[in-house]
ZAVEX-606462 format. One line per 5 residues: number of its first residue (from 0); their letters; for each residue x, y, z of C-alpha. Coordinates in steps of 0.25 Angstrom, whole numbers. Layout:
N
NUM	a	X:Y:Z; ...
! end
This chain:
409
0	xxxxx	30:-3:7; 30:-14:-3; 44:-8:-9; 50:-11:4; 45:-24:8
5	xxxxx	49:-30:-5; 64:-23:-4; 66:-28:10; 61:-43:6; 75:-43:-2
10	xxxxx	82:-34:6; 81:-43:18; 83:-55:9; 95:-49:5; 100:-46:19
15	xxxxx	96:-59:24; 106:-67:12; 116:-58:15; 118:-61:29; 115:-77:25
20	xxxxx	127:-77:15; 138:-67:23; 133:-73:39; 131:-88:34; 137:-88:20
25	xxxxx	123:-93:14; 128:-89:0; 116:-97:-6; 105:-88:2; 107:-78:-13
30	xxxxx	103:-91:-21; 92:-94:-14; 86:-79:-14; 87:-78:-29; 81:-93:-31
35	xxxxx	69:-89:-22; 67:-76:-31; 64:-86:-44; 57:-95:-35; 48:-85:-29
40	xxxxx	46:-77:-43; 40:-92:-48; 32:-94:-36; 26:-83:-38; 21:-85:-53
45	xxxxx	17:-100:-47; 8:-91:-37; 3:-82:-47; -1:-93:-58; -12:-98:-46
50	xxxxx	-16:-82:-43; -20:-80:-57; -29:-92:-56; -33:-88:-44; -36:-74:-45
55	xxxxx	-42:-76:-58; -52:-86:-52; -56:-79:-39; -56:-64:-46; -66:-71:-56
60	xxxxx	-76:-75:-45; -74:-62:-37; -79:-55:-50; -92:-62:-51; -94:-59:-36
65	xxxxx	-92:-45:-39; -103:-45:-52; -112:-52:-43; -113:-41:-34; -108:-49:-22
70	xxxxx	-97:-38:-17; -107:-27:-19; -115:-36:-9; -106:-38:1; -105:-22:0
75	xxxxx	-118:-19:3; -118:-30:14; -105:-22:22; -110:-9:17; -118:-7:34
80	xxxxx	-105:-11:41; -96:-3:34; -105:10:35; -104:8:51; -89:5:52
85	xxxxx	-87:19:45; -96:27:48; -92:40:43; -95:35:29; -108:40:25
90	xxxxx	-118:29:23; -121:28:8; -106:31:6; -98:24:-6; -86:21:2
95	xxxxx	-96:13:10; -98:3:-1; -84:4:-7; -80:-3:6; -88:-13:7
100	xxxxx	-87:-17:-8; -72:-18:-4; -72:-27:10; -83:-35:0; -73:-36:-11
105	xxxxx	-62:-39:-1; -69:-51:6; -71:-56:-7; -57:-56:-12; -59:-45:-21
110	xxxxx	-46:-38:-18; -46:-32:-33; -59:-25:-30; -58:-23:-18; -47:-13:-18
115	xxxxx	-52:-3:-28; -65:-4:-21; -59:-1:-8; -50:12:-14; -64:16:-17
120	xxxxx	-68:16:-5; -55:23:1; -57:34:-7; -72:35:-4; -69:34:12
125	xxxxx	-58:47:9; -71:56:5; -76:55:17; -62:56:25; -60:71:33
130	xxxxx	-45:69:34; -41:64:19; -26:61:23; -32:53:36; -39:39:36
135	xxxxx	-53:40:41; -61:29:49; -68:23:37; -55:24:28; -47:15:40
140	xxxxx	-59:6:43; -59:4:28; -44:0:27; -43:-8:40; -53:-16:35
145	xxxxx	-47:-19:20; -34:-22:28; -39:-31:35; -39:-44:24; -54:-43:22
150	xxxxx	-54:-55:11; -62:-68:15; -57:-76:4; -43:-76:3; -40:-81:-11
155	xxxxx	-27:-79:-12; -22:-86:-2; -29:-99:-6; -21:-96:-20; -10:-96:-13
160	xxxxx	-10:-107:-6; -18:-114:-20; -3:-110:-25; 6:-116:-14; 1:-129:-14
165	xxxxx	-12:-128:-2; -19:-141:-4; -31:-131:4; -28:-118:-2; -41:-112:7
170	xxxxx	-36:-119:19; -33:-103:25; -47:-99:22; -52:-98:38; -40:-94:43
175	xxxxx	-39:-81:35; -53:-78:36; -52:-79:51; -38:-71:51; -44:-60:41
180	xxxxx	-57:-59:51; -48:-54:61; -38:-46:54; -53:-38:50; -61:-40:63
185	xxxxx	-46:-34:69; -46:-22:58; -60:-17:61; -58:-18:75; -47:-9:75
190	xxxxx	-54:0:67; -65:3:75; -57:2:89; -50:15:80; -61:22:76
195	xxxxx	-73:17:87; -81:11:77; -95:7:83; -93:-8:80; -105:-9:88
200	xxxxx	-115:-5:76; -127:-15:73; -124:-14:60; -108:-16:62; -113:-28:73
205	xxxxx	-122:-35:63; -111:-36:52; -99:-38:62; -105:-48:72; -110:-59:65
210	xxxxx	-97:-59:58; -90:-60:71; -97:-70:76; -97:-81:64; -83:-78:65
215	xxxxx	-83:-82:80; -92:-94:78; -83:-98:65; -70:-97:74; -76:-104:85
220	xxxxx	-80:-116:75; -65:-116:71; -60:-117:84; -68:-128:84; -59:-135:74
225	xxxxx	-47:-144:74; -36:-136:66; -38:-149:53; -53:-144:54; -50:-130:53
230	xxxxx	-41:-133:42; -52:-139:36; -62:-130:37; -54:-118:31; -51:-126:19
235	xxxxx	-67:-129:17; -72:-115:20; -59:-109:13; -65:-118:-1; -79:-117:3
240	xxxxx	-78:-101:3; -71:-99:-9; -81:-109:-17; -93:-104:-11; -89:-91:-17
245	xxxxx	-85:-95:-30; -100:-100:-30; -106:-89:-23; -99:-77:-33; -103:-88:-46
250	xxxxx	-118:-89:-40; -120:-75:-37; -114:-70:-52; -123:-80:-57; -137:-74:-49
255	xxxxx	-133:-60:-52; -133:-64:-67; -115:-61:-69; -108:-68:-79; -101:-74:-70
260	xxxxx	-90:-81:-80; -88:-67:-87; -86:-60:-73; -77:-72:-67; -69:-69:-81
265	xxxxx	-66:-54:-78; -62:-57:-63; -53:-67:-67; -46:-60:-77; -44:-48:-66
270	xxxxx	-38:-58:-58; -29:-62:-68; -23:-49:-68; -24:-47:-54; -14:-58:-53
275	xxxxx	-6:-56:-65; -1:-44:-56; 1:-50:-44; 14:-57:-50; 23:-47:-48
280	xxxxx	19:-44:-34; 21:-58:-29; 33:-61:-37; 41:-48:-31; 36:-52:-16
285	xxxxx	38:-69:-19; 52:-66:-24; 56:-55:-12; 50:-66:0; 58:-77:-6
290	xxxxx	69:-70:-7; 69:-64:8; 65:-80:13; 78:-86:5; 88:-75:10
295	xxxxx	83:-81:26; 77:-67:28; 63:-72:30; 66:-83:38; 75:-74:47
300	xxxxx	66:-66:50; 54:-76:52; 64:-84:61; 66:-73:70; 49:-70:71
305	xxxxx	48:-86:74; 60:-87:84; 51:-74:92; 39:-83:90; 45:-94:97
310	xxxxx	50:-86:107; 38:-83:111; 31:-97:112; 22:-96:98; 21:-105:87
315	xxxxx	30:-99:75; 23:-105:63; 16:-92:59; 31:-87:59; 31:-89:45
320	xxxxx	19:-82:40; 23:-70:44; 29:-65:34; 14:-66:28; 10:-58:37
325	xxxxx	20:-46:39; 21:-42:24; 6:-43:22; 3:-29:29; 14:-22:17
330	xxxxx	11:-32:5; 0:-42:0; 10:-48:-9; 21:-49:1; 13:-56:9
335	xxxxx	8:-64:-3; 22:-69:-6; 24:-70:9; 14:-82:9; 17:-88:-4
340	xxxxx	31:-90:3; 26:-95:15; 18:-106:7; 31:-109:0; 39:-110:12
345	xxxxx	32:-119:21; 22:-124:13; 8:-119:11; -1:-126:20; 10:-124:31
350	xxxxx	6:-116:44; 14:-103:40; 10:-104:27; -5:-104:32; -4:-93:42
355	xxxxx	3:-86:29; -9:-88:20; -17:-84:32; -11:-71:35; -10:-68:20
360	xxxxx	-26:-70:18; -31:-61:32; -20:-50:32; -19:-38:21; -11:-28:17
365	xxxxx	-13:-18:26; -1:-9:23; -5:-10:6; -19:-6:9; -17:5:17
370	xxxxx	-7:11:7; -19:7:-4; -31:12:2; -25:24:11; -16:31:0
375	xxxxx	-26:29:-11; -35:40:-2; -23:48:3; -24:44:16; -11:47:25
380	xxxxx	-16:46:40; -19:31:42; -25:33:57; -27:20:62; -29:11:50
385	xxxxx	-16:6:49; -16:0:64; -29:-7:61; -25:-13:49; -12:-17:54
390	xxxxx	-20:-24:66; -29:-29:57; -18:-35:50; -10:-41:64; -24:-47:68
395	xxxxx	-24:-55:55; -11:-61:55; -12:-66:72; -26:-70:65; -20:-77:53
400	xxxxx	-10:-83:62; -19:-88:73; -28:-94:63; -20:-102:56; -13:-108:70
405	xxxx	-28:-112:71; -30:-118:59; -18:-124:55; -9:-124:68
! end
């Protein structure tokens, strides 16, 4: 899938110069194309000197949180709500606690941990599965869910907005973790409509409904708010947050007796090669993007999207995050450079630019993880995951897109 998207980036690119040079003799649309590959391959070593930095810094923290026994916590605190939600897993079961160590390491940003955790616990669903080749309940309930963008604390896009310039680079904090709480609330409601969960269960009531109504009586505070306010308040929480964390995972090592400098040294180097790998991805997918927006192949086609926007009487400013949004279901680092180029394009606190970064930080990559999660198992009969987790996805782009109207409209 990867393969082809990349491909047709140039490919259309290609097409798109063609007809600019033989219909309207725009000879210069080729030397645009190849300066925008050097200027995208140097953009993309700009990004990543701030992603080592970053990475380093924030995988340091997460590995004190995790010698501190705070995700184990969070485990054991999940571990009632998840034995309801799929209950043809045995209580007591490993796979049990396997998925709540990896919605807990998820929330927390620990995508590194999270996905051999959550492999894990694929595999351990598959024993209890009757029809190997066929996804069962708790195996679908189970991907929906990680598909669904379950990280509160979206780093990354703070770094990349840090990198661009964002005088706030947290000002999108409330706006994904509104847009991610729907795309969630959205998956695990299509899952149990599909397989008639009992929703109902006290137990799955007192971990849901408290939730949902803070959520209720937050939105209703924000609605409150003029949009300067709001704005406001998303770059304090965003800051508050993520220092109060910091704190929290330093305070927490140092009660539990870690070595906290020692531990924040090994995360920091695993993050340093987390990003050192990184730089390839996003300099085949920088490269490719720029290419297809200097041929005019980008802006045909999102001229055409805005001109049927118009037509139908809507505002067209989220025109221009789209594309965001409609590579992220194939490629996390598609969508990536998808953003970084809308940051450069119109600026990075620019309204398309915003919805970008919110649609980045509450959608995932549905498509990868099925692919990772399913195939790891042998699973060949989908059922209905793949309906939810695309709903599940549509529910946080309209989310993404209505929020940041709210917020920055």
């Amino acid at each position: 899938m990867l393969n082809a998207l990349w491909l047709g980036f140039f490919v259309a690119a290609a097409i798109a110069a063609l007809v600019r040079w033989l219909g309207a003799g725009d000879a210069a649309v080729f030397a645009a194309m190849v300066d925008s590959l050097f200027a995208m391959a140097k953009l993309a070593v700009e990004v990543m000197v701030l992603l080592f930095g970053t990475l380093t810094l924030w995988l340091g923290f997460l590995r004190i949180a995790e010698a501190a026994g705070l995700v184990n916590a969070l485990a054991r605190w999940l571990g009632p709500l998840f034995r309801r939600l799929m209950p043809e897993v045995p209580e007591g079961h490993p796979a049990l606690g396997l998925i709540t160590l990896n919605f807990a390491a998820n929330a927390l940003g620990l995508d590194n941990a999270a996905t051999p955790i959550g492999l894990k616990a694929m595999r351990e669903l598959q024993t209890l599965n009757p029809s190997p080749v066929s996804a069962s309940n708790a195996q679908i309930l189970f991907l929906v869910l990680n598909a669904s963008s379950l990280t509160l604390l979206p780093v990354g896009i703070f770094m990349y907005r840090a990198q661009q310039g964002a005088a706030d680079p947290t000002l999108v904090f409330l706006p994904i973790l509104l847009a991610t709480s729907a795309s969630t609330l959205v998956g695990l409601l299509a899952v149990a409509v599909a397989q008639r969960l009992r929703l109902w269960d006290p137990v799955v009531l007192a971990y849901l409904l408290p939730l949902a109504l803070g959520l209720a009586a937050f939105m209703a505070l924000l609605a409150s708010l003029s949009a300067a306010a709001l704005a406001s308040l998303s770059s304090l929480m965003g800051s508050l947050v993520l220092f109060g964390l910091i704190l929290l995972f330093l305070l927490l090592g140092a009660v539990k007796r870690v070595g906290v400098y020692e531990r924040f040294i090994e995360g920091a180097k695993e993050g340093f090669d987390v990003a050192k790998n990184l730089l390839p991805y996003l300099v085949a997918m920088l490269c490719a993007i720029g290419v297809l927006r200097a041929s005019g192949a980008l802006d045909l086609a999102l001229d055409g999207i805005r001109w049927l926007v118009a037509q139908s009487g809507w505002d067209t400013r989220f025109v221009d995050a789209l594309p965001t949004a409609l590579v992220k279901p194939f490629s996390g680092s598609a969508a990536r450079a998808m953003l970084i180029e809308t940051m450069q394009s119109h600026g990075v606190d620019s309204f398309p630019a915003l919805a970008a970064a919110t649609v980045q930080g509450s959608t995932e990559t549905t498509f990868y993880v099925l692919a990772v999660y399913f195939g790891a198992v042998g699973i060949q009969r989908t059922r209905h995951a793949v309906s939810c987790a695309l709903l599940a996805e549509l529910a946080g782009v309209v989310a993404a897109i209505a929020v940041t109207y709210w917020f920055f409209g």
